[in-house]
N, C-alpha and C positions, 0 to 999 in steps of 0.2 A: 866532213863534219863528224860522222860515225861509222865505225867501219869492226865487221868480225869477221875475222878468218873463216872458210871454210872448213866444216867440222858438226859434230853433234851440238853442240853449243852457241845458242844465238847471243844478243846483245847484254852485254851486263849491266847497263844502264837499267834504272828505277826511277827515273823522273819524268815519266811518261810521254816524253818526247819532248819537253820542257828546253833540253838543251841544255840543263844544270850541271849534269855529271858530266865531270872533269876526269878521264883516267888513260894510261897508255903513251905511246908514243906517236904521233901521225907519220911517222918516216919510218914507221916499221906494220909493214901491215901480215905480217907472219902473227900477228897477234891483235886484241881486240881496242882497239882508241876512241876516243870521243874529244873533243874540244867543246867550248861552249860556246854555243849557239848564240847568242847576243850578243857579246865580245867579238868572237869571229866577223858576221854579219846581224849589223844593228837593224833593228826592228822589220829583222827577214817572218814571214809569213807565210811562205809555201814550202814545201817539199817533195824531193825528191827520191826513191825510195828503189835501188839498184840491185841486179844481182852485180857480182866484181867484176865481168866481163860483160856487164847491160842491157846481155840479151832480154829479161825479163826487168821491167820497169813501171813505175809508175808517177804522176804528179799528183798534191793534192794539196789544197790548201791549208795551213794549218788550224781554221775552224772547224774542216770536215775531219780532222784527225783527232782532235781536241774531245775531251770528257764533258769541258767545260763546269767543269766538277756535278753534273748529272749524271755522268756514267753511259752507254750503252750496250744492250746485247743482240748480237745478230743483226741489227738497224743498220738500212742503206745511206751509202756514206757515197760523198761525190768526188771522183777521179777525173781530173783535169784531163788526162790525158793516161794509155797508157803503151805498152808493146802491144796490146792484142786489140785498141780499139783506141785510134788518134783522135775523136771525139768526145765530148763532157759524157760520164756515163757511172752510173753508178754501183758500189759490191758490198755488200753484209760485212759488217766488220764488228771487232767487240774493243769494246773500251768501258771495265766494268769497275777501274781500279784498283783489280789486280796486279802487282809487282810485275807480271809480265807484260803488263796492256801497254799501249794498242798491240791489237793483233791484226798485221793491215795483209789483204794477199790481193792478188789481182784480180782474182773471182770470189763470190762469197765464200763465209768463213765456212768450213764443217766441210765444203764440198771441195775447192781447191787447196788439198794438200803440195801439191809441186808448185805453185805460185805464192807459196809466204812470201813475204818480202820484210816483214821486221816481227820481232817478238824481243820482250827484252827480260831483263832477270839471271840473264845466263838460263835460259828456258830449254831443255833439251827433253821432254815427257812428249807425248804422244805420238809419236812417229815424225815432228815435224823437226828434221834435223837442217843444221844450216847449210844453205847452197856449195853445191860442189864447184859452182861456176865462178871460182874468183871469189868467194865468201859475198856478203853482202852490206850495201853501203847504203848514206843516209846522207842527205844533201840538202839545205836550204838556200833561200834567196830570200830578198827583199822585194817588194811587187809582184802581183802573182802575175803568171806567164800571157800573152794574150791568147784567149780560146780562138780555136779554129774560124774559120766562116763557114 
């Protein structure tokens, strides 16, 4: 659905995960693409949040990722699932309406700098440069995933 090269440079998308920004080619991932998200997958609701080789991953609903035009900062947000903990579990994320928000990482924000997993704006400032692993991708579904037992 969204994908950036590896590089200083995260997503250039500005719709805050919306799915609106339309840009790039999806058959060329030497460079940054997006498709739209509701077009694509109709009334998809979760996401999936990859480095390009998967090692580092995450799911999450798209209500926990969502602003919901209240914004948040630092506030624990819930992770379906991710590489470091296959149980419901939650990380500090910001969503303050910022052109670069959300800022989703696998452990809370300020503290896991090597686990970003999206940042958008074309956001390349504070050391948080985009994964060397394959760049990093962005995946929805329709129906969120079933949680563990």
């Amino acid at each position: 659905m969204r994908h950036v090269p590896s590089g200083n440079y995260w997503h250039p998308a500005t719709d805050f995960l919306a799915g609106t920004d339309v840009y790039g080619d999806q058959n060329d991932d030497t460079n940054a693409w997006s498709v739209g998200f509701e077009n694509t997958v109709p009334g998809w609701d979760s996401l999936l949040f990859a480095t390009g080789d998967c090692v580092k991953w995450l799911a999450a609903t798209n209500d926990a990722v969502s602003n919901n035009g209240e914004g948040y900062s630092n506030a624990l947000r819930q992770i379906l699932a991710s590489s470091l903990n296959g149980e419901p579990h939650e990380s500090r994320w910001n969503n303050q309406g910022r052109v670069q928000d959300p800022l989703i990482t696998l452990e809370d924000w300020g503290v896991d700098s090597g686990g970003v997993l999206y940042i958008g704006n074309s956001y390349a400032g504070g050391g948080y440069t985009a994964t060397t692993q394959g760049g990093a991708d962005v995946y929805v579904r329709a129906g969120a995933p079933p949680l563990p037992n």
